[in-house]
C-alpha positions as CSV (number, residue, x, y, z in Angstrom):
1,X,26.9,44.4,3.1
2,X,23.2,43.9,2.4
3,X,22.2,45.8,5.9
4,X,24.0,49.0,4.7
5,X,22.2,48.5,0.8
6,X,19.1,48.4,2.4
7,X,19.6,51.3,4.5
8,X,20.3,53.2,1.7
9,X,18.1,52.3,-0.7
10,X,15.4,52.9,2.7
11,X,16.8,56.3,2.5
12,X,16.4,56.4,-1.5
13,X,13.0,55.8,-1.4
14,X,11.9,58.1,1.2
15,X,13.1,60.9,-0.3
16,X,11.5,59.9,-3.9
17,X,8.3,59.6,-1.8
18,X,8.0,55.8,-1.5
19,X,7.9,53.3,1.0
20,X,10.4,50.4,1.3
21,X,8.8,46.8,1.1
22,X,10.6,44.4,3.2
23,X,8.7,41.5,1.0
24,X,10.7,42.3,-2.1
25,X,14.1,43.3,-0.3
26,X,15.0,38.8,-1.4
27,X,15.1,40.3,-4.9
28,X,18.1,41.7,-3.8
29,X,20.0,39.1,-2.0
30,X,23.3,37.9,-4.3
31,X,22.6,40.3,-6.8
32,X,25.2,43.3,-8.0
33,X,24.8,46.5,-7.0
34,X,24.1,46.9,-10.5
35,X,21.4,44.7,-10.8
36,X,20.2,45.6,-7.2
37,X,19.5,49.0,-9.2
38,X,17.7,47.9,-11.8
39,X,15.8,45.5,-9.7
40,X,14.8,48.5,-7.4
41,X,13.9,51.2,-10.3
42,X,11.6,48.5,-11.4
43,X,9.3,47.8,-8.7
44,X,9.5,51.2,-7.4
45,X,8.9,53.0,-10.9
46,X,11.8,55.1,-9.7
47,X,12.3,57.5,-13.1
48,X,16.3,57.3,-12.8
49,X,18.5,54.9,-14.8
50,X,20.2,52.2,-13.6
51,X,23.8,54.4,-13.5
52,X,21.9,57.6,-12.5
53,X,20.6,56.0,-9.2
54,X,24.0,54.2,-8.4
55,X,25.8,57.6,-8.8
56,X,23.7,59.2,-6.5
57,X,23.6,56.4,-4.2
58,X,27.4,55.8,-4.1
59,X,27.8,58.7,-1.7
60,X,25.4,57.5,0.9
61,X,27.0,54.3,0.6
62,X,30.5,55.2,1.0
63,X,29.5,57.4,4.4
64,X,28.0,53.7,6.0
């Protein structure tokens, strides 16, 4: 499951304009998608909340 979180979250990013860093995809590793969010937000300074950025990647995730 964390290939396909990745791959979205890669997606994320490059249509906000920023660049996935393989160094911080750890932070991710046995967290919830919830906390995956917030993690992400965080070091991206993405300016979505936590629920607004899992709602708009729950599509792209339920296509993979």
């Amino acid at each position: 499951a964390g290939s396909i979180v990745s791959k979205v979250v890669k997606t994320f990013l490059a249509k906000n304009g920023k660049t996935w860093d393989s160094k911080k995809a750890h932070k991710l590793v046995g967290k919830t998608p919830y906390e995956a969010a917030a993690v992400v937000l965080e070091d991206y300074g993405l300016p979505y909340s936590t629920a607004e950025f899992l709602s708009m990647i729950a599509p792209m995730l339920s296509e993979q």
